[in-house]
KOLZARO-745964 format. One line per field, with one value per residue: residue number from 1; residue in one letter; x, y, z of N, C-alpha, C in turn. Coordinates in nm, 2 decimals, padded with zeros to 4 digits. Layout:
N
n	(NUM,...) .
res	(A,...) .
neast	(X,...) .
nnorth	(Y,...) .
nup	(Z,...) .
caeast	(X,...) .
canorth	(Y,...) .
caup	(Z,...) .
ceast	(X,...) .
cnorth	(Y,...) .
cup	(Z,...) .
! end
This chain:
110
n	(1,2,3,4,5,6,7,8,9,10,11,12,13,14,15,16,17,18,19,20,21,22,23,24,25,26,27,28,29,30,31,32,33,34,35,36,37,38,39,40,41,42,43,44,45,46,47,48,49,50,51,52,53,54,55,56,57,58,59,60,61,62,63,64,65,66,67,68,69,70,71,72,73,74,75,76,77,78,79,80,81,82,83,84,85,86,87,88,89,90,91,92,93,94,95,96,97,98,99,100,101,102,103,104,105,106,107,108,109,110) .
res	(X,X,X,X,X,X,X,X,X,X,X,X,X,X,X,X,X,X,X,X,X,X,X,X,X,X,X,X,X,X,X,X,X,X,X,X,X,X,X,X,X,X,X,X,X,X,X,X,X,X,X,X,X,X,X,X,X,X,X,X,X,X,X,X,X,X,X,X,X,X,X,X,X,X,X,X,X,X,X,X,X,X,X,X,X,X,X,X,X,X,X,X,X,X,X,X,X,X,X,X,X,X,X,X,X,X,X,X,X,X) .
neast	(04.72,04.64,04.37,04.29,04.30,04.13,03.88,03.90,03.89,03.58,03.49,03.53,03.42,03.13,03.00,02.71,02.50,02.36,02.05,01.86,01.71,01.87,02.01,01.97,02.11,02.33,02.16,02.07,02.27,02.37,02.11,02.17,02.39,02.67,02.85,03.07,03.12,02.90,02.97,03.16,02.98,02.83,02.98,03.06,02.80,02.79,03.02,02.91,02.66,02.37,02.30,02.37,02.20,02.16,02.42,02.52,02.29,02.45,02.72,02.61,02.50,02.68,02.86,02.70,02.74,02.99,02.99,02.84,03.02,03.18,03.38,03.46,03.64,03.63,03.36,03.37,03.50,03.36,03.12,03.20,03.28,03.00,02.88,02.62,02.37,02.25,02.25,02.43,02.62,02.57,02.64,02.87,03.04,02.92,03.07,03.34,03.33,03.31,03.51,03.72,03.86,03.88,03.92,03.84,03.60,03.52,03.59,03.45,03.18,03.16) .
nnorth	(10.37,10.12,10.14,10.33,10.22,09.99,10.15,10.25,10.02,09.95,10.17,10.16,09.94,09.91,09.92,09.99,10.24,10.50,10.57,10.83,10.71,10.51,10.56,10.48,10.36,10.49,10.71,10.56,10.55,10.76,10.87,10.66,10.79,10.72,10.90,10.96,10.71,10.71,10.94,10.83,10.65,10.83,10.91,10.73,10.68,10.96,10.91,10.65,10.82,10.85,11.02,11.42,11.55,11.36,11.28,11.59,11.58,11.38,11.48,11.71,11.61,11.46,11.67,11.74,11.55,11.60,11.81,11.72,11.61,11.81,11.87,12.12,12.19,12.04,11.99,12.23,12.23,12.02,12.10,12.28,12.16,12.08,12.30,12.47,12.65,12.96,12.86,12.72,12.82,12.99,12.80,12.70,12.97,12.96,12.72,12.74,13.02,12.90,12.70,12.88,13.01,13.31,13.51,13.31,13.35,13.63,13.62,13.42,13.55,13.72) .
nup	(00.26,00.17,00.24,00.06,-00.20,-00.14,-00.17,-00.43,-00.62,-00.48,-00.62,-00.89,-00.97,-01.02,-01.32,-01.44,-01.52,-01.30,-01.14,-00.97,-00.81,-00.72,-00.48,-00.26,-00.06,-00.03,00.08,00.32,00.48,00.52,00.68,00.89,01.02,00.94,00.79,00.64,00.50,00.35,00.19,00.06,-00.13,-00.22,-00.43,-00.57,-00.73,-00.86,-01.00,-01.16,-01.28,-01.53,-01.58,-01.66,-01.43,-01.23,-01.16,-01.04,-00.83,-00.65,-00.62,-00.43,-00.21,-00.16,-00.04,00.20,00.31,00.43,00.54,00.76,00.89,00.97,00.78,00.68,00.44,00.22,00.19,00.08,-00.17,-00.32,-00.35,-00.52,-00.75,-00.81,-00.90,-00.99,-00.94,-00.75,-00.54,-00.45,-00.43,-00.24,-00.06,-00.05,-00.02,00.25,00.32,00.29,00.54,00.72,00.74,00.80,00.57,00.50,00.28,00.07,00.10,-00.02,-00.24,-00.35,-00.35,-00.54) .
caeast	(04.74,04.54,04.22,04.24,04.30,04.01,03.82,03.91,03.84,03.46,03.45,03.54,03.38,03.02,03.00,02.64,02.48,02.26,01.95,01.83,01.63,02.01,02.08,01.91,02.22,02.39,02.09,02.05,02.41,02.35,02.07,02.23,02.50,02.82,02.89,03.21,03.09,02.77,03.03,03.20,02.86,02.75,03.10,03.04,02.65,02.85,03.08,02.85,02.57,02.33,02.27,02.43,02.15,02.16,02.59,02.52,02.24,02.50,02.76,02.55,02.49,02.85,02.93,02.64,02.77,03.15,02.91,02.81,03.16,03.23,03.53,03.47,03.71,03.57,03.27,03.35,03.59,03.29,03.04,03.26,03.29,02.87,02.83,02.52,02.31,02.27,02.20,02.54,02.77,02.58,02.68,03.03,03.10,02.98,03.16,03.48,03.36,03.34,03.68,03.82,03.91,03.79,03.94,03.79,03.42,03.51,03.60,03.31,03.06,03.18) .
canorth	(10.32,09.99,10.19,10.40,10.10,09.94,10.27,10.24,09.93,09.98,10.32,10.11,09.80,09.93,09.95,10.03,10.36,10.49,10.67,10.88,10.59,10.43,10.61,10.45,10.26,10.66,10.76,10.47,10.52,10.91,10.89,10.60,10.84,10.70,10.98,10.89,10.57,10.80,11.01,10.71,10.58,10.93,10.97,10.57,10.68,11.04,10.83,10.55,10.83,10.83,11.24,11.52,11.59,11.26,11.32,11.69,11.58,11.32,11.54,11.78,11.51,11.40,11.75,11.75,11.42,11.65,11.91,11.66,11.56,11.94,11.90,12.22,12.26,11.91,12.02,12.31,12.16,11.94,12.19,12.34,12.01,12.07,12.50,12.52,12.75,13.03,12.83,12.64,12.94,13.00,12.66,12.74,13.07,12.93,12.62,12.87,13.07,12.80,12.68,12.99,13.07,13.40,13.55,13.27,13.38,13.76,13.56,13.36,13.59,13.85) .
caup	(00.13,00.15,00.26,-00.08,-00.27,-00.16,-00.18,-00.54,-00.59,-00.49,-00.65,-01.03,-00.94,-01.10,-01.48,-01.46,-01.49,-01.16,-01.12,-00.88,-00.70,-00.71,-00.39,-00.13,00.02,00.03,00.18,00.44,00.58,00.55,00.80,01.03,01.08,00.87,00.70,00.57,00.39,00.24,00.09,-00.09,-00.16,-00.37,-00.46,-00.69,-00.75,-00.93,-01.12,-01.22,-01.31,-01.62,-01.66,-01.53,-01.29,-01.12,-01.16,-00.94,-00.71,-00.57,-00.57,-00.36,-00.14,-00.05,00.05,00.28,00.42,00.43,00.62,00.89,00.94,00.94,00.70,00.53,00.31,00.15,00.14,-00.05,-00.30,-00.34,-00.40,-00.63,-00.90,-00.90,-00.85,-01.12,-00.93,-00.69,-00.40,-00.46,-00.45,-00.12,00.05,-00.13,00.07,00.41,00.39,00.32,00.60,00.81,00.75,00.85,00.43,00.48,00.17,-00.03,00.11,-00.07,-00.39,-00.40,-00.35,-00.62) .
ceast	(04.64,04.40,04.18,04.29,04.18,03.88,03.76,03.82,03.67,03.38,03.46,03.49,03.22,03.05,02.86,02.54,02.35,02.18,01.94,01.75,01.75,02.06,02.05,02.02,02.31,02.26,02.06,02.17,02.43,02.26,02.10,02.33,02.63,02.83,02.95,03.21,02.99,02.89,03.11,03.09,02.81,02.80,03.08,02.91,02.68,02.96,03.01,02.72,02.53,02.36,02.31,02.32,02.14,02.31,02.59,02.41,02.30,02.62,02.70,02.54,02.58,02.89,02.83,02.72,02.95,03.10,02.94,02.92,03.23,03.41,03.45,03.49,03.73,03.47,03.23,03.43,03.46,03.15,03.09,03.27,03.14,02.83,02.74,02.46,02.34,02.31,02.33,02.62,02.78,02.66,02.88,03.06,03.05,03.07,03.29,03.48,03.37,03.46,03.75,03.93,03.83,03.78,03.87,03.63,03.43,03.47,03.45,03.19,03.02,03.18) .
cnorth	(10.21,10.03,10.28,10.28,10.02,10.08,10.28,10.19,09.93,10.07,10.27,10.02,09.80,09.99,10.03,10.15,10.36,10.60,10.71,10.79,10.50,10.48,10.59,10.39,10.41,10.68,10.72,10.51,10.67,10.93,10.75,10.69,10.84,10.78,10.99,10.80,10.65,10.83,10.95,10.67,10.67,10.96,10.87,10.67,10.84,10.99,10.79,10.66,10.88,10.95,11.32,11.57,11.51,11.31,11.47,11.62,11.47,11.42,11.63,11.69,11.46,11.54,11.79,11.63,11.55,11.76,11.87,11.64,11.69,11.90,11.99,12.27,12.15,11.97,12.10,12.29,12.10,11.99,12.26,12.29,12.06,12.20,12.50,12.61,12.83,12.96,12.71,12.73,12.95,12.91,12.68,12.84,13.03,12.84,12.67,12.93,12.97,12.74,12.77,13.04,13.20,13.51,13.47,13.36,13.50,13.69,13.49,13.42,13.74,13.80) .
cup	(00.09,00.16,00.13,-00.19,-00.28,-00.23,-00.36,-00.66,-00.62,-00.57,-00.84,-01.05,-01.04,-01.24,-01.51,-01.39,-01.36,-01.20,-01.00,-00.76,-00.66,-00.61,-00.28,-00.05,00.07,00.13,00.31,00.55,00.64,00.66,00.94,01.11,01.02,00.75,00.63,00.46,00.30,00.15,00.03,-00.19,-00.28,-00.44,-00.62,-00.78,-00.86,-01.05,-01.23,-01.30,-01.46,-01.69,-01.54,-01.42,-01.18,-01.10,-01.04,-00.79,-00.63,-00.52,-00.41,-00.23,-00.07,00.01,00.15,00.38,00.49,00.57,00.77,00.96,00.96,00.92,00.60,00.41,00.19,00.10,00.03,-00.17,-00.36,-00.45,-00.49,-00.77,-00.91,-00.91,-01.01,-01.10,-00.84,-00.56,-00.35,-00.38,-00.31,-00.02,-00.01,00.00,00.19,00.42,00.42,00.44,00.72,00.84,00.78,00.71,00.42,00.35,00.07,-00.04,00.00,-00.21,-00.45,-00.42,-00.48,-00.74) .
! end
């Protein structure tokens, strides 16, 4: 309870909108390894953002961090909030098949 409180917290704390250069602190934590914190980090940087393309290319970005952490069925919820193009749907039905949702894979790819 108190760890999604703060979570929160952080995640309302910014009023002002982010650019795509606004992700260096996601990206820093993304290649130290703390995956978990990245995917708060692009989760704010998705909230906080200007235009829907900065708004998806964080998305996209936290379900890669969900990847790393192979929580699949994050990932693909995740990928799901930004599914714009083909190459979405793709990362959509593996993360399904990865999770062992093998009926979702049919769905998705139809």
């Amino acid at each position: 309870m108190r760890k999604s409180f703060i979570i929160s917290i952080y995640l309302f704390a910014t009023a002002t909108a982010v650019s795509a250069q606004d992700f260096r602190l996601a990206d820093s934590l993304l290649q130290t390894g703390d995956y978990a914190l990245a995917a708060v980090e692009y989760e704010r940087c998705h909230y906080c953002a200007g235009s829907r393309d900065v708004s998806l290319a964080a998305l996209r970005q936290k379900a890669q961090c969900y990847k790393h952490l192979q929580r699949y069925d994050l990932a693909a919820s995740t990928f799901e909030r930004c599914a714009a193009t083909y190459a979405d749907h793709i990362q959509i039905a593996l993360c399904h098949y990865l999770s062992g949702h093998y009926s979702r894979v049919v769905e998705t790819a139809q």
